[in-house]
C-alpha positions in Angstrom: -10.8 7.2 8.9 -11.8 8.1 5.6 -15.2 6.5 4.4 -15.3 3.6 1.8 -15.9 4.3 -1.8 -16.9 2.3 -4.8 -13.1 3.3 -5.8 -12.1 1.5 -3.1 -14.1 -1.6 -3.7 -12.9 -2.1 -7.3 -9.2 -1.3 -6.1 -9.8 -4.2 -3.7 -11.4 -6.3 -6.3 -8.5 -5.6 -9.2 -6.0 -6.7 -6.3 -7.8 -9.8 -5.6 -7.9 -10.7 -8.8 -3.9 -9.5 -9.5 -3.4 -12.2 -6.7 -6.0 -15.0 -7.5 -5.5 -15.1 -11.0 -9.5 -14.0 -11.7 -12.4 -12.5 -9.8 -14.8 -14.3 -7.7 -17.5 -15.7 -9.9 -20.4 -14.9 -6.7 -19.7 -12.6 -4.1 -21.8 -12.8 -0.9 -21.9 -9.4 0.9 -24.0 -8.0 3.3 -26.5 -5.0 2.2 -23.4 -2.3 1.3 -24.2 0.2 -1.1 -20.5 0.8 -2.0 -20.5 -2.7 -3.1 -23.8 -3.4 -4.5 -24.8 -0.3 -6.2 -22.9 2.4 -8.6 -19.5 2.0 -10.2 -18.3 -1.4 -8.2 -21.6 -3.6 -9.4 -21.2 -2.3 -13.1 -17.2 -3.2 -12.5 -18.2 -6.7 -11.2 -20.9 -7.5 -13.9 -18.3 -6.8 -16.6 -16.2 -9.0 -15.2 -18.7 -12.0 -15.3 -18.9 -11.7 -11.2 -22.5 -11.8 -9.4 -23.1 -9.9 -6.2 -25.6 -11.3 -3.7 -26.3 -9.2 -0.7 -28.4 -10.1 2.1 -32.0 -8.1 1.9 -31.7 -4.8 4.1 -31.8 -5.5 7.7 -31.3 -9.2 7.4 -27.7 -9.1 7.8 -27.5 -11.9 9.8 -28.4 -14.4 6.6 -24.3 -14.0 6.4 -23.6 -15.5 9.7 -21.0 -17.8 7.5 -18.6 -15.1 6.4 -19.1 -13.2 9.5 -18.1 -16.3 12.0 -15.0 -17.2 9.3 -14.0 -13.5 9.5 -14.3 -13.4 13.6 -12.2 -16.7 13.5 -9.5 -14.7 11.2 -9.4 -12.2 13.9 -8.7 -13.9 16.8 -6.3 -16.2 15.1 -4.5 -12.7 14.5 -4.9 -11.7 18.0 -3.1 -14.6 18.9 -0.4 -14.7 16.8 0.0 -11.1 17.9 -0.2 -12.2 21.5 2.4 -15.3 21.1 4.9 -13.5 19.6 4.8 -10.4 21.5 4.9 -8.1 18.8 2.9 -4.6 18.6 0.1 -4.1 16.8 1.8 -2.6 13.6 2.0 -5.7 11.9 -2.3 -6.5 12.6 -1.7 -6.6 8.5 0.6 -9.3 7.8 -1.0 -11.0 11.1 -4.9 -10.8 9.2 -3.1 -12.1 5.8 -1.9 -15.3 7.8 -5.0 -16.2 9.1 -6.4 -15.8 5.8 -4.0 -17.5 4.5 -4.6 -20.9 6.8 -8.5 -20.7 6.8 -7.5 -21.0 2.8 -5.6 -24.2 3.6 -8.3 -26.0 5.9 -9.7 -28.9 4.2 -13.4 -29.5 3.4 -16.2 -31.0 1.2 -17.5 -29.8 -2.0 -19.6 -32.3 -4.3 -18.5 -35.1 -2.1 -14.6 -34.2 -2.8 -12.2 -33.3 0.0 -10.3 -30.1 -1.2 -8.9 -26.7 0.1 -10.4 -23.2 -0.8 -7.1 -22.5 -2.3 -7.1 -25.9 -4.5 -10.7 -24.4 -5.5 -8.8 -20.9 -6.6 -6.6 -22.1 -8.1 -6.7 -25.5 -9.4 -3.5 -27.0 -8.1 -3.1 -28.4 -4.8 -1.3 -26.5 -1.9 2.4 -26.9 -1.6 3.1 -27.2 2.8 6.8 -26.7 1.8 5.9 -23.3 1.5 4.5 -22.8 5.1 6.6 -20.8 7.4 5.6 -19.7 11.5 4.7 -16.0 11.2 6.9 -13.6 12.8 9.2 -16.1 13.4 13.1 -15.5 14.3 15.7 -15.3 10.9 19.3 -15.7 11.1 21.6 -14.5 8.0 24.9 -15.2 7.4 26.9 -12.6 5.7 30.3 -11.2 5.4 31.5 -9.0 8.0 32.7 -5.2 7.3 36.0 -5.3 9.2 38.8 -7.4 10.3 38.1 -7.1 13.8 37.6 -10.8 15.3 34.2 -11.2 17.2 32.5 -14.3 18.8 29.9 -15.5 16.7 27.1 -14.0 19.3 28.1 -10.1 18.9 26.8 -7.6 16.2 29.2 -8.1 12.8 29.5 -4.1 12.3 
């Protein structure tokens, strides 16, 4: 596995930013000189973003992001494991959980809201929530003439 660059920190950052519609205005991080030092703090100070990072060897100040990240993974593990699928799609199974831990309700100055209300200033639409990897079904127009019950392949 190839190690991380600042490159690599700012591509991550310009994405999150692509799909948030702005950079985090504080970003907590553990002691990670990719992230805190060189080319990704000078990117993340021009973009009126603050890094905190816990002092070296004290790590464990972060026990916040680290338990919310360990509750992403399992829920991926279990989606994973419910629907039986392999582990190619870990991806879209990570940017699920992500996705609900976003939608879970909770205080902040004494109002009930949604990290994703707090992103992006509009309130989440459940219409838009769908079971991950679940079954489709798509009707379209068959290729031949030949007659087939509605339960075999449409070549």
């Amino acid at each position: 596995m190839p190690s991380l660059t600042s490159n690599h920190v700012i591509d991550a950052l310009e994405t999150f930013r692509t799909k948030a519609g702005s950079i985090a205005k504080t970003i907590h991080s553990d002691f990670d000189k990719n992230l805190i030092g060189g080319k990704a703090l000078k990117w993340t100070q021009s973009s009126n973003s603050k890094v905190i990072a816990a002092p070296t060897c004290r790590q464990s100040s972060h026990g916040l992001v680290e338990h919310t990240w360990c509750t992403i993974v399992t829920m991926a593990h279990v989606y994973i494991r419910e629907k039986q699928v392999t582990c190619e799609y870990w991806y879209f199974a990570i940017l699920h959980a992500a996705n609900m831990i976003n939608q879970i309700s909770g205080r902040l100055d004494r109002t009930l809201t949604t990290r994703f209300e707090a992103i992006h200033n509009q309130k989440l639409d459940s219409k838009t929530w769908f079971e991950l990897f679940s079954v489709g079904y798509f009707d379209h127009i068959t290729d031949s003439a030949e007659k087939r019950s509605k339960t075999e392949d449409q070549m």
